[in-house]
N, C-alpha and C positions, 0 to 999 in steps of 0.2 A: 278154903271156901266151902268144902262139901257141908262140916258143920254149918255155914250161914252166918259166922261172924260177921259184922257191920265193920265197914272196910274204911270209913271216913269217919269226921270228927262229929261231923253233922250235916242233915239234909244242904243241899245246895239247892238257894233259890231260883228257880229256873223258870224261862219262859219257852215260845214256841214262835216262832214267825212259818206261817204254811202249816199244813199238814191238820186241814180240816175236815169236814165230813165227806165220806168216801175216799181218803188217802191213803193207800196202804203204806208209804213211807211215813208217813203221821204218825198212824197206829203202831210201826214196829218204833221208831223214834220214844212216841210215851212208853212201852208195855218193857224196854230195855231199860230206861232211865229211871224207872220206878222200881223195877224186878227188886235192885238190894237195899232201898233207902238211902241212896246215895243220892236223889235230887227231888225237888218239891216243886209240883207245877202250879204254878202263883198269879202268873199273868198269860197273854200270847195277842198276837193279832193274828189268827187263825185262816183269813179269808180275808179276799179283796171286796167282798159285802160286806159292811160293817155289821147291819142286822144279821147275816145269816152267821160269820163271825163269833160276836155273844152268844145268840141261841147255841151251838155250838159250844163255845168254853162254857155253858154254865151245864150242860151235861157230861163236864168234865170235873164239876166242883168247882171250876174257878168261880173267882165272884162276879155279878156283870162287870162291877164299875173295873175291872179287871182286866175287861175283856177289848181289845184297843181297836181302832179303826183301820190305822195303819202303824208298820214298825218305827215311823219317825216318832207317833206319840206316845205309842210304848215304853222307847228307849229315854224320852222327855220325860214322863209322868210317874216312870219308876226310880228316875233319877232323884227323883225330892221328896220319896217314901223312904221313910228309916230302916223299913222291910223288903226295899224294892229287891228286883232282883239282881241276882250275882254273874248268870251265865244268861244264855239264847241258845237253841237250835234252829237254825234255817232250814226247811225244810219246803223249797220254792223252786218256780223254775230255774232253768243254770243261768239266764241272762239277769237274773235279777241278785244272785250270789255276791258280787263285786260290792255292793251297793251296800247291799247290808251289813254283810258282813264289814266294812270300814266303816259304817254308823256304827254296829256293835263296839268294835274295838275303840274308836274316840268317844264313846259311851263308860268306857273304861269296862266292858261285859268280857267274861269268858265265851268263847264261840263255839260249838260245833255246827260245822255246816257240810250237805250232801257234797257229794262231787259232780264238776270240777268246782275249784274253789272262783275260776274265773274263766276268760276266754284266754287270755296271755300271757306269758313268761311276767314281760312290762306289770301286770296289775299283780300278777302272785307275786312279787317281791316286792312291792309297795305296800302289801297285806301284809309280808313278814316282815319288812323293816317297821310298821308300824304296831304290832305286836309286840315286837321286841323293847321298842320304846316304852310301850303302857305297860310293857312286864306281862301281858295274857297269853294265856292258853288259848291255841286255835287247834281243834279236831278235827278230822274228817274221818266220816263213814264206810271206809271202805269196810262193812261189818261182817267178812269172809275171815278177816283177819283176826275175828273174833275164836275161831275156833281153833281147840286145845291141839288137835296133831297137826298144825301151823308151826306151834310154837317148839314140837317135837323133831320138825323136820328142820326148825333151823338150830337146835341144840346137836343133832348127827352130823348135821353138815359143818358146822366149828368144831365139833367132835373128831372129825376126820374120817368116820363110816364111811363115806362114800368116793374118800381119794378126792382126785383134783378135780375139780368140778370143768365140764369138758361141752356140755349141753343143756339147757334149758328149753324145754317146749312147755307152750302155755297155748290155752285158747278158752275162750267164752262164746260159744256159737247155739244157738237157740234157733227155736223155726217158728217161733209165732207170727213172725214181722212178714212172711214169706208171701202175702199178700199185701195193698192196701188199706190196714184195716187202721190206719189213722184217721180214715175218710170219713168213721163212724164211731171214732176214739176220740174223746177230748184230750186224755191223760196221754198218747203214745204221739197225737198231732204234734203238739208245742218239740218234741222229740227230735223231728223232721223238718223242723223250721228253722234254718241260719241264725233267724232275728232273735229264738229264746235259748235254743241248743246250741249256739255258735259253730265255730268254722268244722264240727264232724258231727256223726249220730254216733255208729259204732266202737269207733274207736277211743272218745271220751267215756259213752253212757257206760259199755262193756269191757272192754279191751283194759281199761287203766286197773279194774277189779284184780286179774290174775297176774298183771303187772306188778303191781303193788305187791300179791301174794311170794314173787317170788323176791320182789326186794326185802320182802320180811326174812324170809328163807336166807339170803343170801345180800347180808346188808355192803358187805364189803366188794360185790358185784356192781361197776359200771360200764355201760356201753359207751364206746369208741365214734362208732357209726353204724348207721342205719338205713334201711332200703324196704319203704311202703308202696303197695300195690294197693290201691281202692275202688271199689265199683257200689253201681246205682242199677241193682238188678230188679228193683222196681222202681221205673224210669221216671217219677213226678218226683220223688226222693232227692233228686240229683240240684245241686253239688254237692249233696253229703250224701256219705256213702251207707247201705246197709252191709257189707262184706269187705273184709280186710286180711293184707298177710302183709306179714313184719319180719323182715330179719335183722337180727340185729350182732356185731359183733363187740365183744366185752373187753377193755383193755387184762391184758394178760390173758386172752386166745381162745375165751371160753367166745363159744354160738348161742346164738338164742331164738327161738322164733314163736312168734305169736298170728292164732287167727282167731278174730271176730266175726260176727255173724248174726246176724236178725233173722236171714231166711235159710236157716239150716234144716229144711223142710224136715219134719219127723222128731226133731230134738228137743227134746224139754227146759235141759237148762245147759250142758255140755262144757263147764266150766271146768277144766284140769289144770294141773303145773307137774310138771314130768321133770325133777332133776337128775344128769346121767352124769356120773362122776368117774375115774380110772376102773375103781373099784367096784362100784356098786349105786344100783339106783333107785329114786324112789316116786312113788307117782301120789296124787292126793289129788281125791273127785269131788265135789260139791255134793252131789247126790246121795253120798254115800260118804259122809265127813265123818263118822266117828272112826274111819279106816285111813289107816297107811299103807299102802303097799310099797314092802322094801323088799329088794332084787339083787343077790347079793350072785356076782358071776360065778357059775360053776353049783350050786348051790340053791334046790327048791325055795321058791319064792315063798318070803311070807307077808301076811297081813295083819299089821298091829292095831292092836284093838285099844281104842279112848279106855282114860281110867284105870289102865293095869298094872302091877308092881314095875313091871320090866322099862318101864317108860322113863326119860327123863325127869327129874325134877321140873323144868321147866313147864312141861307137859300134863302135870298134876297138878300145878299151883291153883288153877279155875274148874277144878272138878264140883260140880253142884250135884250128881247122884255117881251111887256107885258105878262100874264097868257093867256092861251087857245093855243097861237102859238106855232107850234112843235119848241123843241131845241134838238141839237144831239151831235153827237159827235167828231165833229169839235169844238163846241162849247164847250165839256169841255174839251176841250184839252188846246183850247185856255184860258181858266180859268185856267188853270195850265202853260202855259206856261207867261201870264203875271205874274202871283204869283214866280214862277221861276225868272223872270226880276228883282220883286221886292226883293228877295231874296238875289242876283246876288249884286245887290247897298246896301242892309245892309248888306253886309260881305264885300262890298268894304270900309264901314266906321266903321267896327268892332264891326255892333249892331246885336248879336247874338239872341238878346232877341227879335229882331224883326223879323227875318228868323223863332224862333218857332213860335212866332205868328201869323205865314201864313199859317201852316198846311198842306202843301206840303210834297211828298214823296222826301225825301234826303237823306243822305245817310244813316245816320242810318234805313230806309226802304231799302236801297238797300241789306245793311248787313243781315239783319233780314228777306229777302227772299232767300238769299243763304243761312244761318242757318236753315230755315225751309226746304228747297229743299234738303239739307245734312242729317236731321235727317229722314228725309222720305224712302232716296233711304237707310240707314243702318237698319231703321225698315225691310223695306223688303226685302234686301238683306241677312239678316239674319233670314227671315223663317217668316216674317209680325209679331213681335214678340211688344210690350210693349218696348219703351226707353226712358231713360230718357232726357229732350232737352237741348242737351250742343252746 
């Protein structure tokens, strides 16, 4: 990758549903999918305005007549263009994810859509048995898991560096939310609302992000049972929570705990995954992504640096500059979204075996975050009690 090789056969015609003017997941969405020439933005229905919508796609190049009112006549009108498009990214509130994304897919469209992919267990495996029938690729964004010492830490850990793996601590706790301030937020309102964010705030919006991180890390890791604690520490918020803690136990005796957080007063972004093995352990901060910190007992701590000979293979495969230069998070998105492309053409040629071995979140991560977000809110909705994870 550092070279800049083109990683696909050819652009992928792509659309957009959401992610219009003023959307910062809009903007990270195109500036990822475009970064290697891996996808071509063709059409979108951009906005619930149809005029503000076009005005909009056409400062993106799209064309007007391109530019659609809503996603049903997108998915209609690109369907009887010899050029229409191939894929969609959704990029909408979460009550409306269900919806399109099953138009997408009996559209016959590749999908990447935000998370969660839905509100329920019920509709995430109605989304994956029907993908599985059309043959498409379905993505999600969890774009954390874009980044290169991810994929370092889960090569040590099959490697055996760090012995039996004994603990996992995660957490995503931030302090923006630590007031009201959806009151005077459009973008963080819809957030706090059951009717668009379904049955959580924290624990879907934040919580599934470092979740996800560590099932990347640690794919062969499933939890047993679980025990959620959730609170509404600004009290109009309520019944979703902005604070959460998770424990969870892993068959074969590994722990796990996770905490979320909106009003982690003082915190910026506070997103860690801390794996503690017999042997040795390793931590990885958001803040500071192009570092691993590995802790080996008995033995000064070190700090591996992105990019450096010493690193996995695995580790190096998405290097776009050399070691020492900041990479961020543009950059692993766009490491996910080429892998996404690449995804996209082996399920167009029905090579399954080559979509796992990308390692990308799909759908079965999509499922397996609305399973964990379901058994969370019944932990605590019944008294933060011990359940089993069905």
């Amino acid at each position: 990758m550092i070279q800049g090789e083109l990683k696909t056969n050819a652009p992928i015609r792509w659309a957009m549903v959401g992610g219009g003017r003023g959307s910062q997941i809009g903007y990270i969405h195109r500036c990822a999918a475009l970064r290697d020439n891996s996808f071509q933005l063709v059409a979108g229905a951009f906005d619930l305005d149809p005029a503000r919508g076009r005005a909009f796609g056409q400062t993106l190049r799209v064309a007007p007549e391109r530019c659609y009112p809503d996603y049903q006549t997108l998915f209609a009108e690109e369907a009887r263009r010899e050029d229409g498009i191939q894929a969609v990214s959704i990029a909408t509130p979460n009550g409306t994810h269900f919806a399109i994304c099953m138009a997408a897919l009996e559209a016959g469209l590749h999908v990447v859509c935000e998370k969660p992919l839905c509100f329920t267990v019920a509709e995430a495996e109605e989304l994956r048995s029907l993908a599985e029938r059309q043959g498409r690729f379905v993505g999600v964004t969890y774009g954390y898991s874009g980044h290169q010492m991810i994929r370092q830490a889960r090569a040590m850990i099959a490697s055996g560096d760090l012995g039996e793996i004994r603990m996992v601590h995660m957490q995503f706790a931030h302090g923006f939310h630590s007031e009201a301030v959806e009151e005077a937020n459009p973008s963080t309102r819809w957030r706090v609302d059951p009717r668009q964010a379904g049955p959580s705030y924290v624990l879907a919006d934040l919580a599934t992000h470092p979740y996800y991180l560590a099932e990347a890390m640690l794919p062969e890791l499933r939890v047993r049972r679980l025990l959620c604690s959730r609170q509404s520490f600004v009290a109009s918020r309520a019944p979703l929570e902005d604070n959460a803690y998770v424990l969870m136990e892993y068959e074969g005796g590994a722990m796990g705990h996770l905490w979320a957080s909106a009003v982690n007063a003082g915190g910026m972004h506070g997103q860690k995954v801390r794996v503690v093995g017999s042997r040795a352990s390793l931590e990885w901060w958001d803040e500071q992504p192009n570092q691993l910190r590995y802790e080996v007992q008995g033995r000064p701590a070190q700090v591996l640096e992105r990019g450096m000979d010493y690193l996995y293979p695995e580790a190096l495969e998405d290097d776009r500059i050399g070691a020492g230069h900041p990479e961020g998070l543009f950059e692993a998105w766009s490491n996910l979204y080429y892998r996404f492309a690449l995804a996209m053409e082996a399920m167009d040629h029905g090579d399954a075996a080559a979509v796992a071995a990308l390692g990308v979140p799909g759908i079965d991560a999509g499922v397996e975050g609305v399973r964990w977000v379901e058994n969370c809110v019944r932990s605590a909705d019944d008294g933060a009690v011990w359940v089993d994870y069905v």
